[in-house]
Structures are given as structure tokens and as C-alpha cells.
N, C-alpha and C positions, 0 to 999 in steps of 0.2 A: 916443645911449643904447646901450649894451652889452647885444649879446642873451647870454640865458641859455644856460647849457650844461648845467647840471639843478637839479634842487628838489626839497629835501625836504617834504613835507608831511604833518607832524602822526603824525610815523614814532616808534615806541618800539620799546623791545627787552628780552626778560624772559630769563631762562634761569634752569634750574632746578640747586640745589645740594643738599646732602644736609639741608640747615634748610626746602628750601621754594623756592619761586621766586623770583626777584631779579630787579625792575625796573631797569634800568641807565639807560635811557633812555626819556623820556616826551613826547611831543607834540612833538615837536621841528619845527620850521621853519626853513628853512636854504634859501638858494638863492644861487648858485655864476654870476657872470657871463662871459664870453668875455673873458680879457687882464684880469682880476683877478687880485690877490694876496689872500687869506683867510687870515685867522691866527686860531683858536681857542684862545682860555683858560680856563681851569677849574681850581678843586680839582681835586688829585692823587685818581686815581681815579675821577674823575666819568663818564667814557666818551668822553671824548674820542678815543681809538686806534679805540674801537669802531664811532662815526661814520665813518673810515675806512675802516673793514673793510666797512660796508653799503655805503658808496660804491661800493667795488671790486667788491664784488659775491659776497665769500666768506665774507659770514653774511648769512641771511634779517632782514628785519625783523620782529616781531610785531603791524605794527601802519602800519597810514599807508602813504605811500607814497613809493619814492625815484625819480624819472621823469629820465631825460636827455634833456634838451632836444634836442642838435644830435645828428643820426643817425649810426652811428658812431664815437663820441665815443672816443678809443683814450685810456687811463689809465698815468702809472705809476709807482711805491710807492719810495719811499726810505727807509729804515726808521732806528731809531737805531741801527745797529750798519751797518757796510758790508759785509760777509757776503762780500766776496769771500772766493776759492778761492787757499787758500797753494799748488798747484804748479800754476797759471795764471799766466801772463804777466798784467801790466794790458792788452795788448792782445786776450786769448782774456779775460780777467775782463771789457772791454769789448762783449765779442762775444757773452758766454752769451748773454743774452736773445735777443737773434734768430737761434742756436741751438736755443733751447727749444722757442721760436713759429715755428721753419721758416720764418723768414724772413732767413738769410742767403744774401745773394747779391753779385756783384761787387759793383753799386752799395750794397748797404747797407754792406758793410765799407768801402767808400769815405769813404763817408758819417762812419763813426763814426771810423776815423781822421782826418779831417778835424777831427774835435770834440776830439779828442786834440791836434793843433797846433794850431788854432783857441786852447783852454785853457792851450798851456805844459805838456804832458805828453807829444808826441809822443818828446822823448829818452830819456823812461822806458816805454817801450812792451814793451821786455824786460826791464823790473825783474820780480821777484815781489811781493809786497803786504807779505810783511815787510821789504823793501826802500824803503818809503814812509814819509813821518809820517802821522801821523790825520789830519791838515786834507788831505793828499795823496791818500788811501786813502779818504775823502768823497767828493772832488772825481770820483776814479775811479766812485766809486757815482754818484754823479751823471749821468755821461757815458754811465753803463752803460744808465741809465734815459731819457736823450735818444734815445740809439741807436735806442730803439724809434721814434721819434720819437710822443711822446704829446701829446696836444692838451689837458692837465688832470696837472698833476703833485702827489701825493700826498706830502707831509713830515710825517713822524713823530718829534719832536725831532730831525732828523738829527743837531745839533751838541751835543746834551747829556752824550756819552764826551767831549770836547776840553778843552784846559786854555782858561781864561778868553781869552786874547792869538789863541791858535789859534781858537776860536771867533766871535769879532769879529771879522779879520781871512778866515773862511773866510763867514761871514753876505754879508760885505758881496760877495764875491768870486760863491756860489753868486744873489745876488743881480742882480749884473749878466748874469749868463748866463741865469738863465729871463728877465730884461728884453729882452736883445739875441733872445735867438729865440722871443721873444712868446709864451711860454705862458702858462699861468692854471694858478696854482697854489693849495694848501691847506696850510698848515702848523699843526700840531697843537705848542703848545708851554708849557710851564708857568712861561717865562720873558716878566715883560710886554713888558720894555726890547726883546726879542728883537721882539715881535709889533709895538709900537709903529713900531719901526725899519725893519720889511721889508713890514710889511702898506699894503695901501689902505682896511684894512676890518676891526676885530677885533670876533667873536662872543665872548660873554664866556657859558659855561655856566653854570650851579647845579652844586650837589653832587647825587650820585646821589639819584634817580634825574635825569636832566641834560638840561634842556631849556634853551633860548636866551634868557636874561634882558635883555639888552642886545646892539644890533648897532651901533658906533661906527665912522662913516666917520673914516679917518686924512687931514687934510689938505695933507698932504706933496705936492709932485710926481713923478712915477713916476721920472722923471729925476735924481731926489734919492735915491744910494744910503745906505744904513744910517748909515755911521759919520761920513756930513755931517748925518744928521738927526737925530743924538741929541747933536747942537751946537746946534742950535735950543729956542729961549727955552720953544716951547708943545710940546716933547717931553714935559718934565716934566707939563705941563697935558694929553696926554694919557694919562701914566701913572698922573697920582693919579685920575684920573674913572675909570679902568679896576679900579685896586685897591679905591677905593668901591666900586665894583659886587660885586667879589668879597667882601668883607667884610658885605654888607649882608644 
């Protein structure tokens, strides 16, 4: 059994606009196991991103509680956009964060170029980022956020700027790398095929205000990347049980 790494419980979240206050999220329960994959869907707008942002810890909740299990617990955010810095190297683009957080040292920059040829980007190490394609310039985001080495990795559409080919081909690809260095991850995404494909486990929200209607374990093996499992007969079997949820 997989012990937990945190739990939401019965957490909401309101803020106030110039009409009045706005519940976003209501009663929510959610809990996050160690070497899980989580993929959350929802109506667009439902607060999905927002779940996020209480995870990480850079908005309060109104309500309930979000508790981390394992002591600790180092997080970290890949956003839809890869936010690298056009007159950085991918290899200082690589490095900001334990720049930030004062923790670069011989061995972490070691470290993270290592993740750099490890992935097939050590020869682009002195490109700039407009010197990448977008599945490239991800892949870099990606690396930037292992560096830290975090124990719970945060996906916020990563792949939803990509063209369709780049997308599928980058899914399956960011996929086998939080598999090979065993993270436990969360992806936030409004594409099902996408959650079906990558997830162990999809949370299906409500519309706002957005609590957890449905929790479908994916029965794929971990070992089965993306684009061998949406060849499989009950992929679609569990695409449509997903989109009933949402429609319902």
C-alpha cells in the first residue's frame, strides 16, 4: 500500500470580487499517494490551477484543511508556459532555481547536468530558448524543476501551448522521466485522452464552485507509457466513464 504524502480535507476557497465573494472551491477531499500519478479534470474554470496553488502553499485556504503527510515534503510547479529567460543559457535556465533557493553547489550543478544528458539535451546546453522548439523549451522546464530534486511534482497543462504531434510525442516522453526517477506527480489538465493516458488515478471536479465528484483508479500498468495505452481496447472505456461524469 502507498503511504500518503498529503490530504486535502473538506478545504474550500472564496475570494472576494467587486459583485461580492466567490466560492471557487467547496468541501474538497483529495489525497495525494507516494509514486502516484494524479490527473485532475474539470470544467474550464472550475479551480482546478487553484488546487494547486493551496498545495504549494501560495494561497490560504478558507476553509478545511491541506496537511502533508511526509515531513519535508519538497514540491515543484511546471506551469503552462516554460517561463524560461531568453539571455540564459538552457544550462543557467536549468540552474535558476537552486540559484533562487541558495542551493547551488558543485554537486547540485552536477546533478542537474547530469539530467541534461541523462534527457538528450546536454549538446544544447549553450543554446538560448529561442534557439529550442516548444516540446524542447518544456522538456528544459521540466529539468529546471527536477534540479530541485522534488519529492511531488506539480503540472499545470504543461503541454496545452504545443501543436497536437508535439504534444503526444512530449506527454509520452515527460512521462517516462518522472516514472524513471520515481516521483509522484499531479497534473491539472482539461484534456481527458491526456489524463487517461498518463494518470494512475483521475479526479473528475464539478463546475465551480469545484469539489471532487468522481475518483477513477486508471488500470494501466505504470510501465505502460502514454501512447502504448491509448492503443488499448478499454482506453476508450475509460474515456467515456470520465466524460459522463463531466456532463452529468
Amino acid at each position: 500500500m502507498q503511504s500518503e504524502l498529503l490530504t486535502l480535507s473538506d478545504v474550500s476557497l472564496a475570494y472576494q470580487t467587486v459583485e461580492g465573494e466567490t466560492v471557487a472551491i467547496q468541501d474538497l477531499n483529495l489525497t495525494v499517494r507516494e509514486g502516484e500519478f494524479l490527473a485532475i479534470v474539470g470544467p474550464s474554470g472550475c479551480g482546478k490551477t487553484s488546487v494547486l496553488s493551496l498545495i504549494m502553499g501560495l494561497i490560504p485556504q478558507s476553509g478545511g484543511t491541506v496537511r502533508v503527510q511526509k515531513p519535508g515534503l519538497r514540491m515543484g510547479y511546471m506551469l503552462q508556459r516554460d517561463h524560461l529567460l531568453d539571455h540564459r543559457t538552457v544550462e543557467k535556465n536549468v540552474l535558476l532555481g537552486l540559484e533562487v533557493q541558495h542551493r547551488l553547489t558543485e554537486q547540485s550543478r552536477k546533478n542537474a547536468l547530469q539530467l541534461l544528458d541523462t534527457y538528450g539535451l546536454s549538446e544544447f546546453k549553450t543554446y538560448k530558448p529561442n534557439q529550442l522548439s516548444g516540446g524542447m523549451r518544456q522538456k528544459v522546464a521540466l529539468i529546471r524543476t527536477l534540479a530541485l530534486e522534488p519529492d511531488l511534482l506539480l503540472l499545470d497543462e504543461p503541454f496545452s501551448a504545443l501543436d497536437y504531434q508535439t504534444r503526444l510525442n512530449l506527454s509520452d516522453e515527460v512521462y517516462r522521466i518522472i516514472r524513471r526517477e520515481h516521483k509522484s506527480a499531479i497534473l491539472v489538465t482539461h484534456d481527458i485522452s491526456e489524463a487517461v493516458s498518463m494518470a494512475d488515478r483521475v479526479a473528475v471536479f464539478t463546475a465551480r464552485p469545484a469539489t471532487c465528484k468522481a475518483d477513477i483508479p486508471i488500470g494501466f500498468p505504470a510501465a505502460m507509457p502514454p501512447l502504448e495505452r491509448r492503443r488499448q481496447a478499454t482506453f476508450h472505456d475509460y474515456f467515456d466513464r470520465i466524460w459522463e461524469e463531466l456532463q452529468a
